[in-house]
N, C-alpha and C positions, 0 to 999 in steps of 0.2 A: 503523421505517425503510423496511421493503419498501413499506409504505404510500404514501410520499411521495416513493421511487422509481418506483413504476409498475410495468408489468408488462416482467421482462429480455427483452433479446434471445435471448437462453439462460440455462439452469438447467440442469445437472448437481448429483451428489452421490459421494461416495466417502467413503471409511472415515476415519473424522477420526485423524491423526498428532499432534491439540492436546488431544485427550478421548478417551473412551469412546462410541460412536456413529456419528452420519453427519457430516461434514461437508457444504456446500452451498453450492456456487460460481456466483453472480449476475453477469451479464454485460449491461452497459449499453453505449449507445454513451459510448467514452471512457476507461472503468472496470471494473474488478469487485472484487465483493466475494464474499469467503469467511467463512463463518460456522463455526462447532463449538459440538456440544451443551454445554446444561447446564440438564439438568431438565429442565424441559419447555420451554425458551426457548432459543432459539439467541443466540450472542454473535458479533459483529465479531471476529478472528482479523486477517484482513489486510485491506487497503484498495489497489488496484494501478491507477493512474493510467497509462492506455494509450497516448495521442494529446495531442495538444497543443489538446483543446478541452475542457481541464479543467484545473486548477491547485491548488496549495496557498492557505493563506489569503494566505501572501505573494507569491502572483503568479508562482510558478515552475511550468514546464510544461516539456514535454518536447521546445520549440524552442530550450531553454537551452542552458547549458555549463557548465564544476564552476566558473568565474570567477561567475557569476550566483549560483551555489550559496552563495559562498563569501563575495559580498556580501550577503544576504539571511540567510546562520545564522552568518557568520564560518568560524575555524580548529578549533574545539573540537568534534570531532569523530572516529570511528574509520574513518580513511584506508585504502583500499587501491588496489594497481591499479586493480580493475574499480567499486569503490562510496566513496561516501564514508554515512555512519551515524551520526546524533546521534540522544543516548537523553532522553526526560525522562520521570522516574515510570516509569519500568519500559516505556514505550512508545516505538517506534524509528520513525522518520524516513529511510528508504534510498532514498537515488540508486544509481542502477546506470547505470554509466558505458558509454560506447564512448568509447575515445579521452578526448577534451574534452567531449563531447556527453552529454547527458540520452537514457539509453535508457528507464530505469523511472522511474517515482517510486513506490514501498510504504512505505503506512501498517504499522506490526505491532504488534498488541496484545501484552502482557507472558506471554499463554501459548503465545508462538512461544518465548520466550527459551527 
């Protein structure tokens, strides 16, 4: 993956809270990604959609609102004030809301759960 992202705008690392080891937070324009050990191979942990010049496969970005969200995944989902959160296979799908509006969008692998 780092391959075919290129080289970040920033790289940092910290103590991984998903493993034993380092975690390592990649910083694109748009995006970042956070990885945690395993073995000798780091894994996707989270995926954090920044700006509205990137999107999901379904065309949402963070010039949306929870109405776009809501036509795009439906109601089946775990609602709160600030996020709305659909899980499939163990992997979660979070809006993080302001108000109506698209603050985040986070991919999260099943060893956040």
């Amino acid at each position: 993956l780092a391959d075919k992202l290129g080289e970040p705008a920033n790289y940092y690392e910290e103590p991984s809270c998903a493993a034993q080891g380092i975690a390592k937070i990649y910083t694109y324009s748009g995006f970042e990604v956070e990885t945690y050990p395993d073995g000798e191979k780091d894994l996707i942990a989270r995926i954090t959609l920044k700006d509205d010049s990137v999107s999901t496969p379904e065309g949402l970005d963070l010039s949306m609102t929870e109405d776009d969200i809501l036509a795009a995944y439906g109601a089946d989902c775990e609602e709160t004030e600030t996020s709305m959160v659909y899980e499939k296979d163990g992997k979660k799908l979070c809006f993080i809301l302001d108000g109506e509006d698209i603050a985040s969008i986070e991919y999260h692998s099943p060893v956040l759960n």
